[in-house]
C-alpha positions in Angstrom: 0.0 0.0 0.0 1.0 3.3 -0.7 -0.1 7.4 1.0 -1.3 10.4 0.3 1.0 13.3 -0.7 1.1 17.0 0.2 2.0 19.9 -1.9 3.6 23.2 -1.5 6.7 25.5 -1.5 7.8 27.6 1.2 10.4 30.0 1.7 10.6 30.4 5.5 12.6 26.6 6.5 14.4 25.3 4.1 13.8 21.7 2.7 11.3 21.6 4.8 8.4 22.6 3.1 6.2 21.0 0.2 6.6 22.0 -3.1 4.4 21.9 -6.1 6.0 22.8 -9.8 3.5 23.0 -12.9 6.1 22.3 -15.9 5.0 24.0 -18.9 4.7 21.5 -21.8 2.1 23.4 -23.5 -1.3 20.9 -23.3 0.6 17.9 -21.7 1.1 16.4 -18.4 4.2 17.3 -16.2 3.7 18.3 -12.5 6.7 17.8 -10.2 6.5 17.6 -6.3 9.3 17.9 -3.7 8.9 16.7 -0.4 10.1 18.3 3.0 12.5 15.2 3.2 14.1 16.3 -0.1 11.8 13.6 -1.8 10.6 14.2 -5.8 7.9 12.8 -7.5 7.5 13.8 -10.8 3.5 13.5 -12.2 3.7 13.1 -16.0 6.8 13.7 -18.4 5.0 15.3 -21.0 5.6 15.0 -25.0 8.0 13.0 -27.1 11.1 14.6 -28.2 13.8 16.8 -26.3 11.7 20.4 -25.7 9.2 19.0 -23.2 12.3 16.9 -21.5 14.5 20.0 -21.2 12.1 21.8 -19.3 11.4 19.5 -17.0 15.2 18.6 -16.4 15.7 22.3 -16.1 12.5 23.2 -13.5 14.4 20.3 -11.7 17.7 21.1 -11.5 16.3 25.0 -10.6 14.9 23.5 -7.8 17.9 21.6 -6.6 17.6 18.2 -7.8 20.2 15.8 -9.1 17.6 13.1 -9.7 13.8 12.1 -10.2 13.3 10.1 -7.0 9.7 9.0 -8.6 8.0 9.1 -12.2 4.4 8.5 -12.3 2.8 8.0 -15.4 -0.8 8.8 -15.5 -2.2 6.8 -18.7 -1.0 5.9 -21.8 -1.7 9.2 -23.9 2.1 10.7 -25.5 1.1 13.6 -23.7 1.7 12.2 -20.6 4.5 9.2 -21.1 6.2 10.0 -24.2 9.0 12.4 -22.7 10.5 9.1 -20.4 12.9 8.4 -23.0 14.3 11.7 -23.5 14.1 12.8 -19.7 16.0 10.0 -18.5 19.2 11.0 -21.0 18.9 14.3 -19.0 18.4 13.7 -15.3 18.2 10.2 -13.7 15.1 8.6 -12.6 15.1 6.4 -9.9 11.7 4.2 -10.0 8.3 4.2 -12.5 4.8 4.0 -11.2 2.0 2.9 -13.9 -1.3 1.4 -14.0 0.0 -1.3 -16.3 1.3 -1.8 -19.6 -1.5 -2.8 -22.1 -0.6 -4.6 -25.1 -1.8 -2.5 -27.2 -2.9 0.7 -27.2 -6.4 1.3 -30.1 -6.3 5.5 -30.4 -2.5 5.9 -31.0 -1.8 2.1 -32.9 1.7 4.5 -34.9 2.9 6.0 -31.8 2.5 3.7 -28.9 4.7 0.8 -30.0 7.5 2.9 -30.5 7.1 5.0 -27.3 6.0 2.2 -24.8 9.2 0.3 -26.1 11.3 3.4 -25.2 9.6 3.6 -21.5 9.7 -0.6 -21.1 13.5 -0.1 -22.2 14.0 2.7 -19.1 11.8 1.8 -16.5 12.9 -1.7 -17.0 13.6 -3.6 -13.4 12.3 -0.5 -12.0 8.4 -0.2 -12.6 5.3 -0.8 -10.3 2.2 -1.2 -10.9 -0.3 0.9 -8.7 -4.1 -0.3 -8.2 -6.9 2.1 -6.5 -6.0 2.2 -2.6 -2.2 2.2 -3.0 0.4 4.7 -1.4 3.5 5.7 -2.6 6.4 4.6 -0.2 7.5 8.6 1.1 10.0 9.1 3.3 9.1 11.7 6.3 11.2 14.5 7.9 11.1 14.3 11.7 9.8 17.8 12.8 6.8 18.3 9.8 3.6 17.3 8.8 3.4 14.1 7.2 3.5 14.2 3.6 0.9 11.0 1.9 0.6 10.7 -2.0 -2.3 8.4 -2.5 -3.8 6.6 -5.6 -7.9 7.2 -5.8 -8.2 5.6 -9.2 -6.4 3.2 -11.6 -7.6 1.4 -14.4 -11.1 2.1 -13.8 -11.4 1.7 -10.9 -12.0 4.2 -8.4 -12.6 2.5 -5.1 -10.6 3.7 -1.8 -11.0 0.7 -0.3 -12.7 -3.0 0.2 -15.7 -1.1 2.3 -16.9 1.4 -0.8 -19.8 1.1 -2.7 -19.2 -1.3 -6.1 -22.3 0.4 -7.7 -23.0 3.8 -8.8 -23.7 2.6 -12.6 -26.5 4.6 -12.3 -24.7 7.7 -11.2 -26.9 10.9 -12.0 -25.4 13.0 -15.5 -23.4 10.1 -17.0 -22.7 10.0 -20.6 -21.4 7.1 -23.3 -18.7 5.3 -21.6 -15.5 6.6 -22.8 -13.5 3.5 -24.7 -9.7 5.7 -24.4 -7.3 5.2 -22.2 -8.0 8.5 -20.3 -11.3 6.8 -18.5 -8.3 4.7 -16.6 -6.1 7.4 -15.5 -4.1 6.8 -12.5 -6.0 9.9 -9.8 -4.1 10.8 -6.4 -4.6 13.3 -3.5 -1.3 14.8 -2.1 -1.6 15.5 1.7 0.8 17.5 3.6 -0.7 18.1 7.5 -4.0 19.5 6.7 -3.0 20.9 3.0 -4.6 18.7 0.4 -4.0 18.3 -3.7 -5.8 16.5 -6.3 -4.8 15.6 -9.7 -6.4 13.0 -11.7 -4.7 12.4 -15.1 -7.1 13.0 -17.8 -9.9 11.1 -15.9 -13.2 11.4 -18.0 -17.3 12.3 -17.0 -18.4 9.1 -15.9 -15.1 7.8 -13.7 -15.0 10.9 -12.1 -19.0 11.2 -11.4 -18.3 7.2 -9.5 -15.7 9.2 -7.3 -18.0 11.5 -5.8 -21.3 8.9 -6.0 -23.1 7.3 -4.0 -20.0 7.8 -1.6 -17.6 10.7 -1.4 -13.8 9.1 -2.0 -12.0 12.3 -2.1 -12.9 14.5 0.7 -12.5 18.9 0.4 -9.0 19.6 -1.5 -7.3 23.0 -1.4 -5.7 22.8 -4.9 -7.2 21.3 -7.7 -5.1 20.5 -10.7 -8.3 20.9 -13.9 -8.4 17.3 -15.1 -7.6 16.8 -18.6 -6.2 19.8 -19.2 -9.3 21.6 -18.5 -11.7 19.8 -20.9 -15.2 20.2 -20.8 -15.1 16.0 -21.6 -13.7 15.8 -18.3 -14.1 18.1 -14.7 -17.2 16.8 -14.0 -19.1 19.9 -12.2 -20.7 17.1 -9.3 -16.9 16.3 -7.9 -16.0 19.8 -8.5 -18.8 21.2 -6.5 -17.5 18.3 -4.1 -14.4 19.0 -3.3 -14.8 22.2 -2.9 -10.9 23.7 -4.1 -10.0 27.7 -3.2 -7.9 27.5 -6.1 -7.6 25.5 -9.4 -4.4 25.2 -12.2 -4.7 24.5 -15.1 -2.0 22.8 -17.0 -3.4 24.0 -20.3 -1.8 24.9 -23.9 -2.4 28.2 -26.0 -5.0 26.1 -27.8 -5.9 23.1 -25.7 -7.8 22.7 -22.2 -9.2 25.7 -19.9 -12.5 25.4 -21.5 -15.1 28.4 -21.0 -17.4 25.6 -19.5 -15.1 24.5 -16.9 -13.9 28.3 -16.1 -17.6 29.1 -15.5 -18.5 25.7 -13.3 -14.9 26.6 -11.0 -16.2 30.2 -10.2 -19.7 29.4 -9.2 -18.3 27.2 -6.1 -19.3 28.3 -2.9 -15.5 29.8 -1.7 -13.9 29.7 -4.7 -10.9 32.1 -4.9 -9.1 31.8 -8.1 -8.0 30.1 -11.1 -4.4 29.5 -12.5 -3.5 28.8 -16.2 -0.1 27.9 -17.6 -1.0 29.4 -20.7 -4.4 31.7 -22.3 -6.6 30.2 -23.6 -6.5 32.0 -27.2 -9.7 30.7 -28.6 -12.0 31.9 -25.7 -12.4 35.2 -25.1 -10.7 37.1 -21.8 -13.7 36.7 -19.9 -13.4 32.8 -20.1 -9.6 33.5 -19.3 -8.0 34.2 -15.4 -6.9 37.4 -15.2 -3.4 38.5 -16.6 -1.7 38.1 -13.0 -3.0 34.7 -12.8 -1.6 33.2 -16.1 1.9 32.2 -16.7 2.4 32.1 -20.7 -0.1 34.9 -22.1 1.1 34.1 -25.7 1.7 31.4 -28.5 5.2 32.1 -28.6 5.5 31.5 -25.0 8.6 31.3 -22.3 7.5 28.1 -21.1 7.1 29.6 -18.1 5.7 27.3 -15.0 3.5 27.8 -12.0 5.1 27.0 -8.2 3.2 26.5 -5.3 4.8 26.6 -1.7 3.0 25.3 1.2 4.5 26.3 4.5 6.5 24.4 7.3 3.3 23.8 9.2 0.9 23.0 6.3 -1.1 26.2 7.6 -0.7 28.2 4.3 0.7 28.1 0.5 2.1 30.6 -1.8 1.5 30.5 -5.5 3.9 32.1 -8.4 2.7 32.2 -11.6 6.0 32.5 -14.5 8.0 35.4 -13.4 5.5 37.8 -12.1 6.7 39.3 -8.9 3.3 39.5 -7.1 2.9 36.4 -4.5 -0.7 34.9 -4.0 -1.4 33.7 -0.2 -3.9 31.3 0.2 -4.8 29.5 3.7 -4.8 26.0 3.7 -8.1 24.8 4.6 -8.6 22.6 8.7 -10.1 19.3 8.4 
């Protein structure tokens, strides 16, 4: 079994606070976590080739790593896996978390057998296979909060544990089952003391309806990383309304994710305080886009510039930068 993680960057104790870095890949997966023990997991590696692997070797090595302690792929999408190959020339990995290799992969049938070839090739003698209920194996710094990254959904399914409801096929607002490999997107929540995250790959409408319905799985989350990008396929307004986040990022590109629909569901939660993009969204209008101090990469022709989050020594509070704006935004992590 594996445990929940916790998020956050603080500036106050040194290496002892939790740190959250959104990697701009522009529309792909790459979220990178650091410990207080000094710990990374890395969430996603983004696209095939070198650009998405530089940045994420470079956020890294900013950050003071000489290694990925943990990759975690969410799903099979090149979006999310395709950059192993290239990331581990660059920095060194040290083990692979997946849901399973499937033999095949129906949506991508040109790409997959080359890229899953690349990952078997790095990851070999050094992959697990996670399952709904499972904890990664974190080390703990005497002194701080303890830090749990948990898995809430694999392969379909989305139970916690033995004692939650199997049923919920009749779940209120489902739509056609979704046949991709996005419906079995490995989800987790990140706890750090009271400080909660939740990301869950590019889980679709109906897996994520089960997670809220009949039972609640997931609980109230301070920081909610817009599944899939920010798709209106996906962010299911029942779980949203749910979990109840102050603050959402979106790890969008200038043309993919942060949907209007999704932007209008986040701000009519009851507490909402804002929402974070990695890029514009240049096909909706501003209105449909956060403010200009709240996105990181305003244009096409962008810096590939990330968001950081830094929650404090005592999991009471987290700061957010967004690219290389000076202004800091304070949030206060919400008591259980």
């Amino acid at each position: 079994m594996l445990g929940f993680l916790l998020v956050g960057l603080v500036a106050i104790i040194p290496n002892a606070t939790l740190k959250i870095e959104f990697v701009d890949t522009e529309g792909g997966g790459a979220t990178l976590i650091i410990t207080p023990a000094g710990e990374s997991i890395l969430i996603d590696c983004g696209n095939p080739g070198n650009r998405d692997a530089e940045r994420i070797a470079k956020a890294a090595k900013k950050l003071g790593l000489e290694r990925i302690d943990h990759l975690v792929v969410t799903h099979w999408h090149l979006d999310h896996y395709g950059g192993a190959g290239s990331l581990t020339r660059k920095i060194p990995v040290g083990r692979f978390w997946d849901r399973g290799i499937p033999d095949s992969l129906p949506e991508d049938l040109t790409n997959f057998p080359v890229l899953i070839a690349a990952y078997k090739e790095v990851s070999r003698g050094k992959r697990t296979t996670l399952k709904a209920g499972d904890f990664l194996p974190l080390q703990q710094k005497q002194g701080s909060p303890s830090v749990k990254l948990g898995c809430v959904c694999a392969s379909g399914v989305v139970r916690l544990d033995a004692k939650a409801p199997e049923g919920a096929l009749n779940a209120p607002g489902q739509r056609e089952p979704d046949p991709s490999d996005n419906a079995l997107s490995l989800g987790f929540v990140l706890e750090y003391g009271d400080f909660r995250f939740l990301d869950l790959g590019d889980l679709t409408w109906n897996k994520e309806s089960l997670l809220v319905y009949p039972k609640d799985l997931l609980g109230r989350i301070d920081v909610y990383q817009s599944t899939h990008h920010g798709l209106e396929i996906s962010n299911h307004p029942d779980l949203m309304k749910q979990v109840r986040p102050t603050i959402a990022v979106f790890n969008n590109g200038p043309r993919k994710g942060a949907h209007p629909r999704v932007i209008r569901d986040l701000r009519r939660l009851e507490h909402f305080e804002g929402i974070f993009q990695l890029h514009k969204n240049l096909t909706a209008p501003d209105s449909d886009n956060a403010p200009s101090t709240h996105v990181a990469n305003p244009s096409e022709s962008c810096e590939a510039l990330g968001i950081n989050i830094e929650v404090d020594g005592e999991a009471k509070q987290y700061i957010v930068k967004v690219g290389n704006q000076a202004k800091e935004h304070r949030f206060a992590v919400k008591p259980k």
